[in-house]
GUPA-49849 format. One record per residue (C-alpha): x, y, z. Coordinates in Angstrom, 1 decimal, padded with zeros to 4 digits, m for minus. Example, Ala and Ser with C-alpha at 12.3 -4.5 7.8 and 13.67 -1.06 7.14 Angstrom:
// residues 2
((012.3; m004.5; 007.8))
((013.7; m001.1; 007.1))
END
This chain:
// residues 415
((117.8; 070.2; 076.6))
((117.2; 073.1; 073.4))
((117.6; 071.7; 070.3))
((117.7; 074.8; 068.4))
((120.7; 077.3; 067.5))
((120.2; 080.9; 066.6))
((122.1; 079.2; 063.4))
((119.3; 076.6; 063.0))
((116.8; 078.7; 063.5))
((118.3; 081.5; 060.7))
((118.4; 078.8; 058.5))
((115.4; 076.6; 059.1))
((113.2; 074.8; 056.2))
((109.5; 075.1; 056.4))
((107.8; 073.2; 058.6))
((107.2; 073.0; 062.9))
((111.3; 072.6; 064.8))
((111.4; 071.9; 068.5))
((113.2; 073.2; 071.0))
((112.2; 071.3; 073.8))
((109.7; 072.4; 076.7))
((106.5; 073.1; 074.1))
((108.5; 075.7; 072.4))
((108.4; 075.5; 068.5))
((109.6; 077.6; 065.3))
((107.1; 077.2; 062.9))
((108.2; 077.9; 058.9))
((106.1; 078.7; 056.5))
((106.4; 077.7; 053.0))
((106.7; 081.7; 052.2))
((109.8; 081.3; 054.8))
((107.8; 083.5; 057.5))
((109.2; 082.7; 060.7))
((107.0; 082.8; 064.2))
((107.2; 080.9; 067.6))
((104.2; 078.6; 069.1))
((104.4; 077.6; 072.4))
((102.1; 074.4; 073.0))
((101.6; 073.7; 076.5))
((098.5; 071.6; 078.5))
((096.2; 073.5; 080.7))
((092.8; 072.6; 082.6))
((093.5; 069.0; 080.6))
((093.4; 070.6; 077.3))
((096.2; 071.6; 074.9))
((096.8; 075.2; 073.7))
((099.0; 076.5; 071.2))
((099.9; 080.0; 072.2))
((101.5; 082.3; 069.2))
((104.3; 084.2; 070.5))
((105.8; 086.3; 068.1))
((107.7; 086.5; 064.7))
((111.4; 085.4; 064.4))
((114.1; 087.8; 065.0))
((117.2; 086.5; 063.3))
((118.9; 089.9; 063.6))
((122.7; 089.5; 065.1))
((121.6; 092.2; 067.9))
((118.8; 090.8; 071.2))
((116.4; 092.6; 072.1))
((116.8; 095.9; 069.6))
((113.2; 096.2; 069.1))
((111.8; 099.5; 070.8))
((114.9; 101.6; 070.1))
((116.5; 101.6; 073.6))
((112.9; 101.5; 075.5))
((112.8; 098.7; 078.0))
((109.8; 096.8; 076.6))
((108.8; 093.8; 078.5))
((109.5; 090.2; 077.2))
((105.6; 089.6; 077.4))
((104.8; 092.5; 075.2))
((107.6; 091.8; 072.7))
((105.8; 090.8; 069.3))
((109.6; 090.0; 067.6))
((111.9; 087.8; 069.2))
((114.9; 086.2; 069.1))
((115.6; 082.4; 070.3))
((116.5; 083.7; 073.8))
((113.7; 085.3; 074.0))
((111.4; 083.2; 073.0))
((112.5; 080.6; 075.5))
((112.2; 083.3; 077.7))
((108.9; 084.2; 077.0))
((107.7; 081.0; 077.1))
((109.2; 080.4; 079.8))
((107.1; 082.9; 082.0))
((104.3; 082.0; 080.1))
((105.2; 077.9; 081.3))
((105.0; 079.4; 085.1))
((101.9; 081.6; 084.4))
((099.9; 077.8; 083.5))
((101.3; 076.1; 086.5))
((100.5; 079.1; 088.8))
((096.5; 078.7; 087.6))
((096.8; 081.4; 085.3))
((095.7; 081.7; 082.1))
((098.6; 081.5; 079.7))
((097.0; 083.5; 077.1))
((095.4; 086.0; 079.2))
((098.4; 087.4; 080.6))
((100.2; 087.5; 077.1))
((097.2; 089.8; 076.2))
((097.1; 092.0; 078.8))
((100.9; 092.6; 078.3))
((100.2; 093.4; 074.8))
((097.4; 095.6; 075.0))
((098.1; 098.8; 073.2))
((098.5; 101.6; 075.2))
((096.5; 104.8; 074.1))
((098.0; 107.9; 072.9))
((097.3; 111.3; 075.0))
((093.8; 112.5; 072.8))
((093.0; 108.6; 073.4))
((093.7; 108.6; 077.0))
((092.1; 112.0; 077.3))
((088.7; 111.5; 075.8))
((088.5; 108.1; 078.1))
((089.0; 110.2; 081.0))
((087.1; 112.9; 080.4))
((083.9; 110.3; 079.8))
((085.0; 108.5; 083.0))
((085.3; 111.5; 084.9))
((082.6; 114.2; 083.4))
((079.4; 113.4; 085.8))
((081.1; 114.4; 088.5))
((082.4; 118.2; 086.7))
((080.2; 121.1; 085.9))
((079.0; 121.0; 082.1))
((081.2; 124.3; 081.9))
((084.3; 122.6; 082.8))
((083.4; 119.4; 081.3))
((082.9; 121.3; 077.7))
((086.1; 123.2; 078.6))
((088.4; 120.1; 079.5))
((088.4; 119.0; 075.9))
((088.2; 122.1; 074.0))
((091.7; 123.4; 075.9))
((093.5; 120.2; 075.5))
((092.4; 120.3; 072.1))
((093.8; 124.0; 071.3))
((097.2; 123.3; 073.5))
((098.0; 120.1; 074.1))
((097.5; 117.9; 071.0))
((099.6; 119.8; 068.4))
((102.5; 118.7; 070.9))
((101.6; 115.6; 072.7))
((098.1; 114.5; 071.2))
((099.7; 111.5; 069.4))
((102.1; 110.3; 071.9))
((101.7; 107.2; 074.0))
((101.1; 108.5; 077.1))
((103.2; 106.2; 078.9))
((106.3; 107.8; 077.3))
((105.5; 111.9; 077.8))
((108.0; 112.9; 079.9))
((108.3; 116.1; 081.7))
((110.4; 117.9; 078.9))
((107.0; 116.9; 076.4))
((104.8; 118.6; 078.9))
((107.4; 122.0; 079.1))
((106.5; 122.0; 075.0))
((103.6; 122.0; 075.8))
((102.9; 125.1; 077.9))
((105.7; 126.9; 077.0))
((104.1; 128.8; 074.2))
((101.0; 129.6; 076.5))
((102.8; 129.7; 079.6))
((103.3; 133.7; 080.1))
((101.1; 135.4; 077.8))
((098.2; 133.1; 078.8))
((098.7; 132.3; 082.3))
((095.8; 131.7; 083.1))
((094.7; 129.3; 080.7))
((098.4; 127.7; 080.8))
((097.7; 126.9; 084.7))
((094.2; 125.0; 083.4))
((096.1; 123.2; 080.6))
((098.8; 122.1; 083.3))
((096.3; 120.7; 085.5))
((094.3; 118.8; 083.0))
((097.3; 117.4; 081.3))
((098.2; 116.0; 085.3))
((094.5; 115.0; 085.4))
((094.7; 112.8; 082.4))
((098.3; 111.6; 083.1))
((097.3; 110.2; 086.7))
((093.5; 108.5; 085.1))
((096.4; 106.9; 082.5))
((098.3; 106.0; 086.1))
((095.4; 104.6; 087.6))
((094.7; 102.4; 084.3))
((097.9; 101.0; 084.3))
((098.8; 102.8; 080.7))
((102.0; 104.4; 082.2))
((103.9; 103.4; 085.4))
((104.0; 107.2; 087.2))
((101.7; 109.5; 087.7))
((101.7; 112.9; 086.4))
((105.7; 115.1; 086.9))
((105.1; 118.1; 088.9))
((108.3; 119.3; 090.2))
((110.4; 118.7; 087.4))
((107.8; 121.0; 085.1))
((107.8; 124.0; 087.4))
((111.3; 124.4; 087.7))
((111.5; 124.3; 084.0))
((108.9; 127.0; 083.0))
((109.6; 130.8; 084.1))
((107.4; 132.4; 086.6))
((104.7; 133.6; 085.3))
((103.8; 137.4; 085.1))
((101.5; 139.0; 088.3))
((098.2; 139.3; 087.3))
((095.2; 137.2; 086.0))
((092.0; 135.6; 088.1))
((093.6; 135.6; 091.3))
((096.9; 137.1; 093.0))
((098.1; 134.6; 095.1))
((100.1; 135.5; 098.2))
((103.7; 133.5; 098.1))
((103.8; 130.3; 100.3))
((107.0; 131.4; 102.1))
((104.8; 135.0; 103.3))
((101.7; 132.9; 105.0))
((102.8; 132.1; 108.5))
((103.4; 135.8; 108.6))
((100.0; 136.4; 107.4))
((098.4; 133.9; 109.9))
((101.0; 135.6; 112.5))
((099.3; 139.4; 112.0))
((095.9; 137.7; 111.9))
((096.2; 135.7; 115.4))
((097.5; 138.7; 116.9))
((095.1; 141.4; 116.0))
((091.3; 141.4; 117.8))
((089.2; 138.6; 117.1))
((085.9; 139.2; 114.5))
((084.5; 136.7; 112.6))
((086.2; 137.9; 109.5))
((089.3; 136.9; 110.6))
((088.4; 133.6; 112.3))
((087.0; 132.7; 108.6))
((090.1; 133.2; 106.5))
((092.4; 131.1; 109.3))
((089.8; 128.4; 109.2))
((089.9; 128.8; 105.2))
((094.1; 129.1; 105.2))
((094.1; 126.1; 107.6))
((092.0; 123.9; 105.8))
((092.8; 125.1; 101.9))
((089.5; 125.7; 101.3))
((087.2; 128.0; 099.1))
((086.3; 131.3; 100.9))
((082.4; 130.2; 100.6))
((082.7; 126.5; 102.0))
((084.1; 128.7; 105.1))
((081.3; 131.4; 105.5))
((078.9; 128.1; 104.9))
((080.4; 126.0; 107.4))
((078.0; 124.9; 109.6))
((078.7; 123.3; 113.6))
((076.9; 119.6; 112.5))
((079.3; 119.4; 109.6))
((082.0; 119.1; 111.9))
((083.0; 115.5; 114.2))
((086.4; 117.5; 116.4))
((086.8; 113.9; 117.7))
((087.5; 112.5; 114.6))
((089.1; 115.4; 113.3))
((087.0; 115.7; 110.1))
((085.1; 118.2; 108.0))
((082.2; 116.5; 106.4))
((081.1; 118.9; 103.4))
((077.9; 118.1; 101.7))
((076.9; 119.0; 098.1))
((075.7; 121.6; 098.2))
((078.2; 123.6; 100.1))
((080.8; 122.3; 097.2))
((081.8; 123.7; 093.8))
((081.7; 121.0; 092.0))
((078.1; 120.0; 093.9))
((080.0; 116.7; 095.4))
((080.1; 116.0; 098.5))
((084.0; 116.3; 100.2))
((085.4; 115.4; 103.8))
((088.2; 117.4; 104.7))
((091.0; 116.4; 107.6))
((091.4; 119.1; 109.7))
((095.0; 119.7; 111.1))
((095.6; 120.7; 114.9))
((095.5; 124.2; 114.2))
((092.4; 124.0; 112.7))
((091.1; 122.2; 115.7))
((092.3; 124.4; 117.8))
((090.7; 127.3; 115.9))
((087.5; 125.8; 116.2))
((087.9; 124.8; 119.8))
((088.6; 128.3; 120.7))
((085.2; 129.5; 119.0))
((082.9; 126.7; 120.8))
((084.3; 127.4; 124.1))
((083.5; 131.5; 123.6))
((080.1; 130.7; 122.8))
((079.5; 129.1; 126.1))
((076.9; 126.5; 124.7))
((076.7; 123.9; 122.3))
((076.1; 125.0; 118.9))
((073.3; 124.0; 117.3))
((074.0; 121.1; 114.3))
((072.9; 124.8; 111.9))
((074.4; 127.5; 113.4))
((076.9; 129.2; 111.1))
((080.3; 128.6; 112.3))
((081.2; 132.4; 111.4))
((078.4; 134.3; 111.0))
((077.7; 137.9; 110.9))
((076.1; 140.0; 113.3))
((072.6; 138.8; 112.4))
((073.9; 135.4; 112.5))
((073.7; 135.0; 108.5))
((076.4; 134.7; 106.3))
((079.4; 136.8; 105.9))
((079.4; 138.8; 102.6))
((081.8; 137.4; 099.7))
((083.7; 140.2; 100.0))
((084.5; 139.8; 103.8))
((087.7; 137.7; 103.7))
((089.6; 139.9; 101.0))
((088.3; 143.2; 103.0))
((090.9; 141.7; 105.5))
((093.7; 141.6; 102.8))
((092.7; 145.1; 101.5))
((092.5; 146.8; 104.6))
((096.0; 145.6; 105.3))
((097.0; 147.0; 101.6))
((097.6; 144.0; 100.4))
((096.2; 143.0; 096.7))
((096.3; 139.2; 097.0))
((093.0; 137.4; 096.7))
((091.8; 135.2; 099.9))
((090.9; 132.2; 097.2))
((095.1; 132.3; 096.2))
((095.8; 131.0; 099.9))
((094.4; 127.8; 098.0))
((097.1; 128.0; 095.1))
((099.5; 128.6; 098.2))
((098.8; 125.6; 099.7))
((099.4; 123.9; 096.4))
((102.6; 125.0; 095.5))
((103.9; 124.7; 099.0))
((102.8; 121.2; 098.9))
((104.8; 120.5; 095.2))
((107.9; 121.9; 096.7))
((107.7; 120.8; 100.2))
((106.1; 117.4; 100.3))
((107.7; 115.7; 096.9))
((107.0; 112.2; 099.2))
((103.1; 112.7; 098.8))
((101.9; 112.1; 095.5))
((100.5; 114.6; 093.6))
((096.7; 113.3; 093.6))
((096.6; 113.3; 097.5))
((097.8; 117.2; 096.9))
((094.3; 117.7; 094.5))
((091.7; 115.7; 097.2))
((093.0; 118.0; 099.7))
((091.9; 120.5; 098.0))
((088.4; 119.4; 096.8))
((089.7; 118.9; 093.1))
((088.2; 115.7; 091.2))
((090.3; 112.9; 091.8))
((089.6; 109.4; 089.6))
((088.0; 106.5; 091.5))
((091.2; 104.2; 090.1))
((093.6; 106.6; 091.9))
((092.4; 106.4; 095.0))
((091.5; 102.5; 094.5))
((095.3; 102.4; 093.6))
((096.3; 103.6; 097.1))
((093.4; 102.2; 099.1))
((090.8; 104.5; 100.6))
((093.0; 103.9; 104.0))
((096.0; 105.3; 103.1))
((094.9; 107.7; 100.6))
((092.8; 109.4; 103.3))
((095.6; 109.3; 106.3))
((098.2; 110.6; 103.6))
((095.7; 113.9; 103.2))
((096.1; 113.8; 107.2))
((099.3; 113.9; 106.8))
((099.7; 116.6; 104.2))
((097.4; 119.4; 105.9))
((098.7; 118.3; 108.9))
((101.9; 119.5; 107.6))
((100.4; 122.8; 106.1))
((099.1; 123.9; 109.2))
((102.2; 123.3; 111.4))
((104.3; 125.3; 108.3))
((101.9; 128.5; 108.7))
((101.4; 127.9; 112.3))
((104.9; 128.5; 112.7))
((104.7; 125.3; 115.0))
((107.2; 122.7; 115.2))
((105.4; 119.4; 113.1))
((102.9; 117.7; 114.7))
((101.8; 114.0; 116.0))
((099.0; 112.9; 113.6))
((096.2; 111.5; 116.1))
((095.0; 108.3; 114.7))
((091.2; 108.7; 113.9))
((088.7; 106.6; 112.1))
((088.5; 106.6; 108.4))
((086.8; 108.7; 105.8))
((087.0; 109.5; 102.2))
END
């Protein structure tokens, strides 16, 4: 049974009191106050230092209405000290190490400019030295005034609507970059167990106004792309046109389309295999391709007559080369339309943020070629990180198809 009372304890002499079960209040002669839990583990004995007295009338005030776990509580009150050792008791018998798990409760967790310069040296080798150079410098300039000293595990959605607001309409562009590498850094924190979500997305964009027309790219609206894909499956077939469905489908870069080659493809599987050097980012990417994708490129093998050769430009010109850069927004122009054939790829993405809350925002980024940490996709296993992208373009193509939602054919797996 305890021995101790919060009374006995408020008023305790110096020297080591029991309360039963290994638990002690050790006094100092200064009257400091601390708890030691003593237990036996591997045949050895180990005092474990739980935390500093709290005497104070009110449990568990520390943290200032934060939920704070009992393992990562540093001040503590009898009840929670018997608590804590209590967990700490089960931790020994389970084969754990006592004292590791009351360290790895009470490791500190970084603040945003800590968090971001662990993720940018985690995740730089796989960016271009531009963007790498550029990751800091803009979090630097718009995102540490507001949040740069804030543990990351408590920046909320409203921190992050600070944040852009001021940049948010008179710098669009570089307020979209900002956003992005905010989430970036958010979902590494995520993946390193520093904060228990990953990145808000919703909640920001229905908190910031829309942003003026303009900048790098005009992006066509979401809701106006099945009528797009409509008017380009009905008008004659050229090679133009087959390109920027394939691209629409698949949420790709206009260039990974007029690259795409026949022996990057594997229809059975349903996958794109990208290499390297068809990428951005020079990393090599597998894509899931939807059923209207398949279908797409179906309809193009069978008009051929033959089997492709493994190098044979999927759609070439008229000399069998590749289509000109200017080839997919010729379409849009000709149609007098000013939106950029690269925006279908910030359609996709803003589609998938209001339509697909249920798929977590990094799945959203791999589908799209964007780096992804390792740990996130560790964090969801390669399995289902890679059917849940199946799932999401699968989703995008029925939505512009027009096509009521698809079964998802269960294929082999692929990063």
């Amino acid at each position: 049974m305890p021995k101790l009372t919060a009374l006995a304890v408020k008023n305790a002499k110096p020297g080591r009191h029991g309360d039963g079960e290994g638990l002690y209040l050790l006094v100092k002669p200064t009257g400091a106050k601390s708890w030691v839990l003593r237990i036996q583990a591997d045949g050895k004995r180990h005092d474990i230092g739980l935390g500093s007295v709290d005497t104070s009338a009110k449990s568990g005030a520390a943290g200032e209405g934060i939920p704070i776990p009992i393992l990562q509580r540093k001040v503590l009150t009898l009840a929670e000290a018997r608590e804590k050792a209590g967990l700490l008791r089960t931790a020994a018998k389970s084969g754990l190490d006592p004292i590791e798990e009351r360290d790895r409760e009470r490791r500190k967790v970084p603040t945003f400019r800590e968090a971001a310069v662990a993720a940018h040296a985690s995740l730089q080798n796989g960016w271009t030295e531009k963007n790498a150079k550029a990751f800091l410098n803009s979090l630097e300039a718009h995102a540490y005034p507001t949040v740069g000293k804030k543990r990351v595990h408590l920046i909320s959605p409203s921190d992050i609507i600070t944040t852009l607001e001021p940049i948010w309409t008179n710098k669009p562009q570089i307020a979209k970059k900002v956003r992005q590498r905010i989430g970036t850094v958010l979902n590494f924190a995520h993946a390193k167990g520093w904060r228990p979500t990953e990145a808000p997305q919703q909640s920001i964009g229905k908190g910031l106004p829309k942003q003026p027309k303009g900048g790098h790219y005009d992006v066509m609206p979401y809701q106006k792309v099945p009528a797009w894909v409509a008017s380009l499956r009905a008008r004659p077939t050229t090679q133009g046109r087959r390109g920027q469905l394939l691209q629409i489908y698949t949420a790709s870069r206009p260039g990974e389309v007029r690259g795409a080659q026949w022996g990057q493809f594997d229809l059975e599987n349903r996958l794109w295999h990208r290499p390297a050097s068809l990428m951005k980012e020079k990393v090599a990417h597998t894509v899931t391709l939807n059923s209207a994708a398949i279908e797409l490129l179906e309809r193009i093998c069978a008009e051929l007559g033959r089997e492709p050769k493994p190098t044979e430009l999927v759609v070439p010109n008229r000399a069998g080369k590749m289509l000109s850069d200017t080839a997919f927004n010729k379409i849009l122009r000709d149609a007098g339309l000013s939106h950029d054939t690269h925006g279908f790829r910030s359609s996709f993405r803003d589609w998938a943020a209001e339509n697909v809350p249920e798929i977590p925002d990094p799945v959203a980024e791999a589908a799209i070629a964007h780096q992804v940490p390792d740990e996130v996709v560790r964090a969801y296993k390669r399995t289902t990180f890679i059917e849940m992208r199946r799932k999401l373009l699968q989703k995008w193509g029925d939505f512009v198809s027009g096509n009521q939602p698809s079964e998802i054919k269960e294929v082999t797996d692929a990063r």
